[in-house]
C-alpha positions in Angstrom: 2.4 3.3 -17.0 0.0 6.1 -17.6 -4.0 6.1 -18.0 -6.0 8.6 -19.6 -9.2 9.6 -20.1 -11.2 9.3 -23.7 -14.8 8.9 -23.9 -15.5 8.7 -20.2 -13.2 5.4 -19.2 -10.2 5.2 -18.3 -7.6 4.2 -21.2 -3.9 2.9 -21.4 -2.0 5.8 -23.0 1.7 4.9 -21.9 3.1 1.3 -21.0 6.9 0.3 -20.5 8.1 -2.5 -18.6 11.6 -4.7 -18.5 13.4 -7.2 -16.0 11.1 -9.3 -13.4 8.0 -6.2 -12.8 5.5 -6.7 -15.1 1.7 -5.5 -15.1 -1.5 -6.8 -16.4 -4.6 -4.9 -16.6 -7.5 -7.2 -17.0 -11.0 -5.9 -18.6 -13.4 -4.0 -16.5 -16.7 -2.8 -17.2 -17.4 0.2 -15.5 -15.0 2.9 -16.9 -12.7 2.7 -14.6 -9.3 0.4 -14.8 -7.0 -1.9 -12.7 -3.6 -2.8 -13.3 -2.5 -6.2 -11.7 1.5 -5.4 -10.6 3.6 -8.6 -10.7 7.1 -9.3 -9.7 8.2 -12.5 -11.7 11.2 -13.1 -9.9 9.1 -14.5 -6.8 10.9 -12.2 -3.9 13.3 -9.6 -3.1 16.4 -10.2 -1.4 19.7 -7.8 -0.5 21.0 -5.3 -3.7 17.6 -6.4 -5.9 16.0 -3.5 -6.9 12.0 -2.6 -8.1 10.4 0.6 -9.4 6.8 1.5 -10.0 5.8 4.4 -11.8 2.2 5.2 -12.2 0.3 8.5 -14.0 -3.1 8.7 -13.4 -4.0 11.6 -15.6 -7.1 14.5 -15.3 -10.5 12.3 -14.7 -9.0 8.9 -14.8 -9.7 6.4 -11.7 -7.1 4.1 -11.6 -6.5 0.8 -9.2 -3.4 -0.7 -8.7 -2.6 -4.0 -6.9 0.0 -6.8 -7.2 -0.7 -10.4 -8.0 0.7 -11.6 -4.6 2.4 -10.7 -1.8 6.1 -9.0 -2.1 8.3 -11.4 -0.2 11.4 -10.3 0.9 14.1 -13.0 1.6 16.9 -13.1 3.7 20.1 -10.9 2.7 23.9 -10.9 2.5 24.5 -8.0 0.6 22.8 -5.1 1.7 18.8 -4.3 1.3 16.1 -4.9 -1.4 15.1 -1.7 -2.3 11.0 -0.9 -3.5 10.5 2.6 -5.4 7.2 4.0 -6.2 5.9 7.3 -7.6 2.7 7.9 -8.1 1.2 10.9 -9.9 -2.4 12.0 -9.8 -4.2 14.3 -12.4 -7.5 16.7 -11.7 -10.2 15.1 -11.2 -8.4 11.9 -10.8 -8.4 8.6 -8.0 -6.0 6.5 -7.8 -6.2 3.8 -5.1 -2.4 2.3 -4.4 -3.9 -1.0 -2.7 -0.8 -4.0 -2.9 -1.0 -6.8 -0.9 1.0 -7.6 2.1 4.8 -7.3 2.0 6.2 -10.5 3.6 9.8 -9.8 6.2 11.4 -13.1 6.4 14.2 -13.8 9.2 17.2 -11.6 8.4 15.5 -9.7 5.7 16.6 -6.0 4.6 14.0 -3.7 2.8 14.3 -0.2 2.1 10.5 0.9 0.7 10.4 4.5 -1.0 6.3 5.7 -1.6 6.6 9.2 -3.9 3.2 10.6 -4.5 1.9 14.1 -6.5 -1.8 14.9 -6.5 -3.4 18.0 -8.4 -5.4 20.0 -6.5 -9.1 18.3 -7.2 -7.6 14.7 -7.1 -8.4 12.0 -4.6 -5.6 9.4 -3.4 -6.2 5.9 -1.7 -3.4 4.1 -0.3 -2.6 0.7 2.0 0.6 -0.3 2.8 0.5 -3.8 4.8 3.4 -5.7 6.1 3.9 -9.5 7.9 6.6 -10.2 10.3 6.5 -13.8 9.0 4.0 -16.2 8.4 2.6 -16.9 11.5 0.5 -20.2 10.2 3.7 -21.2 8.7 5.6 -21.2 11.8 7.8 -18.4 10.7 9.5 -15.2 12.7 11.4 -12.2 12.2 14.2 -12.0 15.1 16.4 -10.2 13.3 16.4 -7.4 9.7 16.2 -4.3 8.8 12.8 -2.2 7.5 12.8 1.1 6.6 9.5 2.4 4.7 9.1 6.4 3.4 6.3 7.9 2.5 5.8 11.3 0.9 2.9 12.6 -0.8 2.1 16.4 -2.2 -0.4 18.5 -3.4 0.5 20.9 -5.9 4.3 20.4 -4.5 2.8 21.3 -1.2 3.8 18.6 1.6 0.7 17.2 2.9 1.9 14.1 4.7 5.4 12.7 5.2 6.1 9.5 7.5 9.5 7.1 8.0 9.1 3.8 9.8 12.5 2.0 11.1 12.8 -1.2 12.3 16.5 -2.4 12.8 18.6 -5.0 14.5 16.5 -6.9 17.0 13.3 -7.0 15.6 12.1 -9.7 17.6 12.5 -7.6 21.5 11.4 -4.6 19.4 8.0 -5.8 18.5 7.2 -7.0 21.6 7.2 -3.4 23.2 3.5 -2.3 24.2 4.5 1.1 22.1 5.7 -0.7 19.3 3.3 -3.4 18.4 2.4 -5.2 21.5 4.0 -8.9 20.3 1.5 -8.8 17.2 3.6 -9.5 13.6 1.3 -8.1 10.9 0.5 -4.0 10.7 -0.8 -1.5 8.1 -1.0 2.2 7.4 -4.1 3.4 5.0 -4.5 7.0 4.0 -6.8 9.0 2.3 -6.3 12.2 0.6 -9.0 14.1 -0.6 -12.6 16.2 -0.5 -14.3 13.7 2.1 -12.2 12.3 5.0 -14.3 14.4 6.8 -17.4 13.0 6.1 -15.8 8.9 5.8 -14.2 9.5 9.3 -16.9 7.9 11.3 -17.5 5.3 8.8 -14.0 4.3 9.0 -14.1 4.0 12.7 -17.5 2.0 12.7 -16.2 -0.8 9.7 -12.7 -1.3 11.9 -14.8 -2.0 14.9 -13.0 -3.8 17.2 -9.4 -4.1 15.3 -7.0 -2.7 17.6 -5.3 0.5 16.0 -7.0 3.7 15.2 -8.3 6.2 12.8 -7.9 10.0 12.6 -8.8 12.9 10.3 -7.8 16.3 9.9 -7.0 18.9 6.8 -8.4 16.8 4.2 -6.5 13.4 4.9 -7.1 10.4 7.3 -5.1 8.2 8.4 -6.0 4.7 10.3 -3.1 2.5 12.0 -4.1 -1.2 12.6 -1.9 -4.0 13.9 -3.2 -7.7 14.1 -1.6 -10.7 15.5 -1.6 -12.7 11.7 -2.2 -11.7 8.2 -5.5 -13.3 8.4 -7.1 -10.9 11.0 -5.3 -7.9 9.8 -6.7 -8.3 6.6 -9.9 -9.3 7.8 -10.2 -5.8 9.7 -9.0 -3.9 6.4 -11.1 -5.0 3.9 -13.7 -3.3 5.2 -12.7 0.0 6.0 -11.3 -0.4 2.4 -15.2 -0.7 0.9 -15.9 2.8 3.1 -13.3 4.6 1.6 -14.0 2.8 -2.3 -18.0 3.8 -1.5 -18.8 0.4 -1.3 -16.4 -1.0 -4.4 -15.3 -4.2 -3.9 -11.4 -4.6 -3.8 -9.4 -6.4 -6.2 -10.0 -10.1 -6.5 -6.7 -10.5 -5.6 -7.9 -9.5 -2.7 -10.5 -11.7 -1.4 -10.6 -13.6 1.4 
C-alpha cells in the first residue's frame, strides 16, 4: 500500500492485496489516515507465510494497526514467518502500532521488521508479544521466536536488533536477565527530530512499569515487560499518547 499527499491529507495512491492479509482504512477527519491490517485466516502456524508492505510518501502521516492480535498456533512443519517493510518519505510519520502477537505452546515464528526513512521523516513503532494468555490459563513451555529489526536512514543503519527465544522457553523466561517469570514484553522506538525533548516524558507516563527508556542520536527506545497483556498494555498506552503528542491510539486499541 502507498499513501500520498494531495491537498494537505493523506490519500490512497497504491493498494494491492491477495490470500488471507487484507486492509481497511476507515474515514478520518483530520488529514491524516489509518489503515486497519487484518489477517483473515485467524492465526499463523508452521510454513504460513505474511507480508506487509507500506509507503508513506513525502508529507503523509500514516497509522497502521491490525484488527486483532496475530496468533501464532502450534507447528509441525517448520515456522510462521511475518515480513514487513516499511518506507518513509520527507516530511513523513508513520506510526507501525499492531497489536499484541500471541506465542501459543509449541509455536514457531520467524518476524522480519525492514524500515527506510528519508532524512526529515519521523518513525513510530511497537512491537508487543504474549507468552500465552495468562487469564486463559495458557503457557508457552516450549517454541521458537525469532524477531529482526532493521531500520535506516538514507541507507544509513540507525538501529538493528535480533531477539531469540528457542527450545525451553518456559526455564528461559524465568531468568531474572531474561524476563523475570513475566509472559508479555514490548519494544517501542522512535526515530526522529525530538526523542530528545520526549525522553522525560516517556519516562514520567511509564511510571512504575518495570522496563526502561533510553535516548541517544535521534532515537529512543523503551523496553517494558509485564506479567499479563492487560498491564503491559495498560503501561503502553500511555507512553504511546507522548510519543503521538497526545493522539489517541487506534480504537483497536482501547482498553
Amino acid at each position: 500500500m502507498t499513501a500520498k499527499a494531495l491537498a494537505g491529507r493523506t490519500r490512497l495512491d497504491e493498494f494491492y492485496q491477495e490470500g488471507a492479509a487484507k486492509i481497511r482504512i476507515p474515514e478520518s477527519f483530520d488529514g491524516a489516515m489509518e489503515a486497519v491490517l487484518i489477517n483473515t485466516s485467524g492465526g499463523l502456524t508452521g510454513g504460513d507465510r505474511l507480508q506487509w508492505v507500506m509507503d508513506a510518501e513525502a508529507g503523509t502521516a500514516l497509522t497502521v494497526t491490525t484488527q486483532a492480535c496475530e496468533k501464532i498456533y502450534k507447528s509441525d512443519e517448520g515456522p510462521a514467518m511475518i515480513d514487513t517493510e516499511l518506507r518513509v518519505g520527507d516530511n513523513a510519520r508513520l506510526d507501525w502500532l499492531p497489536q499484541e502477537t500471541i506465542l501459543f505452546d509449541n509455536a514457531s515464528l520467524n518476524r522480519r521488521l525492514d524500515v527506510d526513512l528519508a532524512e526529515n521523516a519521523e518513525f513510530l513503532a511497537i512491537e508487543a508479544v504474549l507468552l500465552g494468555r495468562k487469564a486463559m490459563g495458557e503457557a508457552v513451555q516450549y517454541g521458537q521466536f525469532r524477531d529482526r529489526w532493521r531500520v535506516r536512514r538514507e541507507g544509513q543503519l540507525i538501529h538493528a536488533e535480533d531477539v531469540r527465544m528457542t527450545g525451553d522457553i518456559e526455564n528461559l523466561v524465568a531468568q531474572t536477565a531474561v524476563l523475570g517469570g513475566d509472559v508479555a514484553f514490548a519494544t517501542l522506538l522512535y526515530c526522529g527530530p525530538r526523542a530528545e525533548a520526549l525522553m522525560p516524558k516517556v519516562r514520567a507516563a511509564l511510571g512504575e512499569a518495570a522496563g526502561g527508556a533510553s535516548e541517544w542520536s535521534g532515537k529512543l527506545v523503551a523496553r517494558i515487560v509485564a506479567p499479563d497483556g492487560y498491564h503491559l498494555r495498560k503501561s503502553l498506552i500511555p507512553a504511546l499518547k507522548v510519543l503521538r503528542d497526545g493522539q489517541n491510539l487506534p480504537k483497536v486499541w482501547h482498553l
